[in-house]
N, C-alpha and C positions, 0 to 999 in steps of 0.2 A: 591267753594273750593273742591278739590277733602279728598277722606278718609283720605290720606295718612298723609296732609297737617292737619290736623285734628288732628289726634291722635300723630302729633312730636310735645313736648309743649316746643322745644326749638327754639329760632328765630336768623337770623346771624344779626351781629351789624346795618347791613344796615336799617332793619328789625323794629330794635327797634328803630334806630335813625329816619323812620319814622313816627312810629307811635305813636313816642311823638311830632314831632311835629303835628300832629293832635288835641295835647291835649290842644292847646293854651288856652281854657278857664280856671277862675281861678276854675269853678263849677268841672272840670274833675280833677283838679288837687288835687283840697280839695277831693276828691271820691277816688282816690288813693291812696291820703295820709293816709285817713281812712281804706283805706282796707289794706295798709301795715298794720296799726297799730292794726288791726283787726289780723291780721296773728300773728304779733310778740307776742302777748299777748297772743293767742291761744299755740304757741310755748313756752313759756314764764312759763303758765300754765301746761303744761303738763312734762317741766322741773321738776317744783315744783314737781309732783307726783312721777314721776321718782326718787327723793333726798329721799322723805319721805321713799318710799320702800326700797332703799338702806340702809336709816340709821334703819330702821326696822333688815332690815337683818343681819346688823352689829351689832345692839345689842342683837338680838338673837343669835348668832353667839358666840359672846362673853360671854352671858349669859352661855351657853352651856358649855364651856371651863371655866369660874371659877365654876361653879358646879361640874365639872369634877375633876378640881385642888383641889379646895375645900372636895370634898368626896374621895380621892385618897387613903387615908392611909384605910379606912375604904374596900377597893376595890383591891388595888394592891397588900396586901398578900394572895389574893384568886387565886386558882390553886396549880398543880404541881411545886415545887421551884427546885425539883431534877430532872425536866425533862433535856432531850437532848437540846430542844431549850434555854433551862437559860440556861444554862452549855456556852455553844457553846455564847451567848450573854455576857456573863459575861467574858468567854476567851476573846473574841473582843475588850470589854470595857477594858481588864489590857491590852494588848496588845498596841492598841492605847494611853492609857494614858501614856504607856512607850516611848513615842515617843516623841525628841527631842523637839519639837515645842511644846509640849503640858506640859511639867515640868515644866513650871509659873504655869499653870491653877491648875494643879495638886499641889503644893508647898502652893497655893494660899488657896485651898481647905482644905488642910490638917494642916494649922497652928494650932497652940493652942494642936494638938490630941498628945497623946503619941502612939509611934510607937507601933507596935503590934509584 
């Protein structure tokens, strides 16, 4: 076999259609069958690892974010409140809640309060 023929581990149908018939015994068949199933479990396994990391990261993730939620009040009045950047964020915020599509959300929010 030359290099080439070697290192392409793809074969064209003809390819394969011969060389299972090659495989008529049932000892070559059972050996294949085992080494699929040697592969699929190997694949199979390293799925599994793959899911555990994931939901690792998701619950730390999430851990993160209700701690964050959680500790907010104790956090979010630290800083300048009279700076330029609130100012200007807080304009945005009346601005957009004045806006047509958003007087449910706004209506919604503000039940029960007496106006100011």
């Amino acid at each position: 076999m030359e290099e080439t023929e070697k290192q392409n581990p793809r074969l064209a149908k003809r390819e394969v259609l011969e060389r299972l018939d090659l495989c008529g015994s049932p000892e070559v068949v059972k050996q294949l069958y085992d080494f699929g199933l040697l592969l699929s479990k190997d694949l199979f396994d390293r799925i599994k690892a793959l899911e555990v990391k994931a939901t690792s990261f998701a619950a730390y993730g999430a851990a993160i974010v209700s701690f964050l939620v959680a500790t907010s009040a104790s956090w979010s009045s630290v800083g300048n409140l009279s700076s330029k950047a609130d100012r200007l964020f807080r304009w945005s915020l009346r601005t957009h809640m004045q806006h047509p599509r958003c007087q449910g959300a706004v209506a919604y929010a503000n039940r029960g309060r007496q106006p100011r």
